[in-house]
C-alpha positions in Angstrom: 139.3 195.0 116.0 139.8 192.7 113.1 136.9 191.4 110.9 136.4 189.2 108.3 134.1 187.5 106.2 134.0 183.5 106.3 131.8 181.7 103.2 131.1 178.2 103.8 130.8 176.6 106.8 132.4 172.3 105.9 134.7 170.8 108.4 137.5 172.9 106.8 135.5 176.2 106.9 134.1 175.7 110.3 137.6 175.1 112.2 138.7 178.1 110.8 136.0 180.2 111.5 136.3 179.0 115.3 140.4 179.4 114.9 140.1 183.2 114.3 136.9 183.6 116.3 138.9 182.3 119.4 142.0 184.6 118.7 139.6 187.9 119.2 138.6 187.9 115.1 135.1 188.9 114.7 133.8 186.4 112.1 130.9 187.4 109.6 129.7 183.9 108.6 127.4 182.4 105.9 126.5 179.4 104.6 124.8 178.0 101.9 122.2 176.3 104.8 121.9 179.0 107.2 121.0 177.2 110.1 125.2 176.0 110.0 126.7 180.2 110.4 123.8 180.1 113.2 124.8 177.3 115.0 128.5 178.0 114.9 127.5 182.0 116.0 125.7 180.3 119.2 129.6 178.7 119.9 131.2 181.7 120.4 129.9 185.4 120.1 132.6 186.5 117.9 131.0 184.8 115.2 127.8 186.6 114.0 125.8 184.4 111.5 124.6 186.3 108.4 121.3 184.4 106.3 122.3 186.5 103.4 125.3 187.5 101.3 124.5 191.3 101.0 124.1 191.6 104.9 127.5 190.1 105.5 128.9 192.4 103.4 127.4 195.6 104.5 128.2 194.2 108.2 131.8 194.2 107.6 134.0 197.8 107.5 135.5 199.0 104.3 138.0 197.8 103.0 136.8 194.1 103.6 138.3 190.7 103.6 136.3 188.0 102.5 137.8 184.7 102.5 135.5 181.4 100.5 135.9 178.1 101.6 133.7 176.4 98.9 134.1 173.4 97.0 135.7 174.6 93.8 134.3 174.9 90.9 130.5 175.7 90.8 129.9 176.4 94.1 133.3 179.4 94.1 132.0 180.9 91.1 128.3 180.6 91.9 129.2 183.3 95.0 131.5 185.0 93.4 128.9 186.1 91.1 126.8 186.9 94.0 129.2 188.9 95.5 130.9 191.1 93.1 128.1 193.6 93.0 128.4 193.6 97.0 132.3 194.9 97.2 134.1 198.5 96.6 137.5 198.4 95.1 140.3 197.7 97.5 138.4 194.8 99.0 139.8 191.4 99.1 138.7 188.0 98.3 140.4 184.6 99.2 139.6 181.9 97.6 141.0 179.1 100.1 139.0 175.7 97.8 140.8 172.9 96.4 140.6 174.9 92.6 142.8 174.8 89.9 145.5 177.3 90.2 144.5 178.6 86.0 141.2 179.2 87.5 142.7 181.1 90.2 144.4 183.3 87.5 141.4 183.8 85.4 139.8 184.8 89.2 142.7 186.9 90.0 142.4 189.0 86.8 138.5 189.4 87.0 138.6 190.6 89.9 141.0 193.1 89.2 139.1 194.9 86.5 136.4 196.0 89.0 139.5 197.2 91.5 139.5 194.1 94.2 142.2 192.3 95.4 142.4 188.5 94.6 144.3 185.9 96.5 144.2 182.0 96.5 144.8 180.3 99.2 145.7 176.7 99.3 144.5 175.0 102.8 146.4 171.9 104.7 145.7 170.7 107.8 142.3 168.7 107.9 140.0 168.2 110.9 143.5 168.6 112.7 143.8 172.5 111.9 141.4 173.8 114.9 144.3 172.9 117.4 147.2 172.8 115.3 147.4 175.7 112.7 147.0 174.9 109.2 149.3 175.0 106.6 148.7 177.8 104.2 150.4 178.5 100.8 148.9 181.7 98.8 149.4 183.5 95.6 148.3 187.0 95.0 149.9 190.5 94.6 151.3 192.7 97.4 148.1 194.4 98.2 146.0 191.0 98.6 148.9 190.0 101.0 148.7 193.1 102.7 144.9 192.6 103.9 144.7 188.9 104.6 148.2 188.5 106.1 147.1 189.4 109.8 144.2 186.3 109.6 146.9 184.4 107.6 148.9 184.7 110.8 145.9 183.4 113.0 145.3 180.7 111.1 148.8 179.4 110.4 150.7 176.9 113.5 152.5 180.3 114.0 153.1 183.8 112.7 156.1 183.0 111.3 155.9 179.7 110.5 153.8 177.1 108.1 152.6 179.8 105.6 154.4 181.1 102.5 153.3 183.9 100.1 154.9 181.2 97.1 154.1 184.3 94.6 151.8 185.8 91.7 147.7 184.8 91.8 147.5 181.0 90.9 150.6 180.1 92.9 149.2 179.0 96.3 146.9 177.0 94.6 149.4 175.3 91.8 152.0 174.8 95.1 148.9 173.4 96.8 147.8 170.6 93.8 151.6 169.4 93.9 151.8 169.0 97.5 148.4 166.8 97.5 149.8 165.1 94.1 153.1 163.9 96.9 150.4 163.1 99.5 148.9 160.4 96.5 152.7 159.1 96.2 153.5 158.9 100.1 150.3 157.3 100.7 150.3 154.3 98.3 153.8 153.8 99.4 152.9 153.3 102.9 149.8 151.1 102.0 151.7 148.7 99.4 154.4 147.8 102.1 152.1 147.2 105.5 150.4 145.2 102.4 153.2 143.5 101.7 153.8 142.3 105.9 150.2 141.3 106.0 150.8 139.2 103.2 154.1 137.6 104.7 151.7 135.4 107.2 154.9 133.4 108.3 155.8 135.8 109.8 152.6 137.5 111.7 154.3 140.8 112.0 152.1 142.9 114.0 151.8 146.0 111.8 150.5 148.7 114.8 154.0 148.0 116.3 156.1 148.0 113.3 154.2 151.5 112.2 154.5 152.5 115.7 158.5 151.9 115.7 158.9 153.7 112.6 157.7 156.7 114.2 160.4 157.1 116.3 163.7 157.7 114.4 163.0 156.3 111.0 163.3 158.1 107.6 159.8 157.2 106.7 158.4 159.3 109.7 155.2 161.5 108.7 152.1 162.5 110.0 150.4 159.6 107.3 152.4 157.3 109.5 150.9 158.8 112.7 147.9 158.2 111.2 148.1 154.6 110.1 150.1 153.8 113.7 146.7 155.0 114.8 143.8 153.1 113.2 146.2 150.1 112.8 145.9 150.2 116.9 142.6 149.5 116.6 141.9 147.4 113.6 144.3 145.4 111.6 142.4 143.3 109.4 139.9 146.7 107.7 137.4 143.9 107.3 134.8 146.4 107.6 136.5 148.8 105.6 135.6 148.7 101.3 138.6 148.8 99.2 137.6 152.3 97.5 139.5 155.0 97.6 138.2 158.6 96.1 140.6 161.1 94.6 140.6 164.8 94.7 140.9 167.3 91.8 144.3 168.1 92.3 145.8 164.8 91.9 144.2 164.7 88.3 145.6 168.2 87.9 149.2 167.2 89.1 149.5 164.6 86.8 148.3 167.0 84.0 150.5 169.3 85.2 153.6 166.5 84.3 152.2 166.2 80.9 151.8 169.9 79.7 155.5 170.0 81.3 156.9 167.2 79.9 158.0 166.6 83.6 157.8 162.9 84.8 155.7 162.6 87.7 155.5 158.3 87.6 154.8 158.2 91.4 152.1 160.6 91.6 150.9 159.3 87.9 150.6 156.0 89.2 149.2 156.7 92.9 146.5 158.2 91.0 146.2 155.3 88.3 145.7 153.0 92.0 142.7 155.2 93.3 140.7 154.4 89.6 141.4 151.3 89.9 140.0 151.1 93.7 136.8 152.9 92.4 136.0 150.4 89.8 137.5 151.9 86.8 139.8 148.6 86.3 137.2 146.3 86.1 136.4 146.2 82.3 140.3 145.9 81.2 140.6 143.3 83.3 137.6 141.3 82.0 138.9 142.1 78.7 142.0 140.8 79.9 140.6 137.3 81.1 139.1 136.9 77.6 142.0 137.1 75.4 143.8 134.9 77.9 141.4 132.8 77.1 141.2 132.8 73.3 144.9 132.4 73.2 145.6 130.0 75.9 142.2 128.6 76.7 142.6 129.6 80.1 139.4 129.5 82.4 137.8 132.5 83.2 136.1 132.9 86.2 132.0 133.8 85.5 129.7 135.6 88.2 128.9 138.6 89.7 132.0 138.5 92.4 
């Protein structure tokens, strides 16, 4: 029977807890608030919540699989710490967070000095992945490949499709920051031309029709389209909705990526610029702006808190 060790419980780490535990995997689960492993143990009895680290991994046979689905950073190496006293060489780790593929290296060759097997996993798919499969591109050397292929399988839409070994430790993870870096660009495209009909008022274009045409035969066709046909159903106006839009890690790290390659990368540089700007980060250039418009032109400037 196949076994393996899930670390945090999010929306991410949950689904795929439940994926596996539904496909006969018997899931050792923990999370930082224990009362989440034991709630998701009480969903299905293949999932046996653990309250502590060292109990998970003396429930689980030699040689293990332990697969993290922590927010990067902090949090990954915070349980890492925790848990390398815990394994025996020839057990695996997976680190399937949002973290930067040189931290993955550094990870990778840690690990490897006390005879465990590193692999980093980088994890697509969303609150969608339960029922569909998630998309799964991992780094790590034959023998970390060896032991987390069969969950791999599991989790992927199928066996043999939607998951690619893309190479050495760190190259799931760098695959995984460029893909979301192409998510930034696709995104903003989509939003700056259904912005552009809602400005065209002459016209009245209904947007939920024209996004739900383009789903059907055009070259702009995605699941981001699915998703705006969707909500734009619903709500066209996002009156409710504030204008802020947060960005991951990874779409900094593309963009840094372009620089240290001397790669252009202007669409996912400036998808990226468009998210700061939404948060606020705009606002003192521009009021800087209005003044010097104003001390060379004597242009108004409009005063308040709006």
């Amino acid at each position: 029977m196949k076994q393996i060790g899930m670390l945090g419980l999010g929306k991410m780490g949950a689904n795929m807890a439940r994926r596996l535990a539904r496909s006969g995997v018997v899931v050792h689960a923990w999370n930082r608030s224990p009362e989440v492993a034991r709630g998701l143990a009480q969903e299905d009895a293949n999932v046996l919540a653990h309250d502590a680290l060292a109990e998970l991994v003396t429930g689980l046979a030699a040689p293990r699989v332990i697969w993290l689905m922590l927010p990067a950073g902090q949090a990954t190496d915070e349980a890492l710490q925790m848990l390398l006293p815990l394994l025996a060489p020839g057990d695996t780790v997976v680190d399937g967070a949002n973290a930067y593929y040189k931290d993955s290296q550094h990870r990778a060759a840690k690990l490897m000095q006390a005879g465990l097997h590193f692999m980093d996993a980088g994890v697509s798919g969303g609150i969608w992945g339960l029922q569909n499969g998630y998309a799964l591109m991992v780094g790590g050397n034959a023998d970390a490949l060896a032991a987390a292929e069969p969950f791999i399988k599991i989790l992927a839409p199928a066996p043999d499709a939607g998951w690619l070994h893309c190479g050495a430790a760190g190259s799931g993870h760098f695959v995984k920051m460029v893909h979301n870096g192409i998510e930034y660009g696709m995104m903003q495209a989509l939003a700056e031309g259904l912005a552009l009909m809602k400005g065209k008022h002459e016209f009245d274009i209904d947007l939920a029709a024209v996004t739900e045409m383009w789903r059907h035969g055009s070259v702009v066709r995605s699941w981001l389209l699915d998703l705006a046909a969707e909500f734009l159903q619903h709500d066209q106006t996002l009156d409710d909705i504030q204008p802020y839009v947060a960005d991951s890690g990874e779409g900094r790290w593309t963009v840094l990526e372009s620089v240290e390659q001397g790669t252009p990368a202007p669409v996912m540089s400036l998808a990226l610029m468009m998210r700061f700007a939404s948060q606020g980060q705009g606002d003192y250039a521009n009021k800087l702006l209005a003044m010097m418009r104003r001390g060379f032109g004597g242009h108004a400037v409009k005063e308040g808190d709006a």
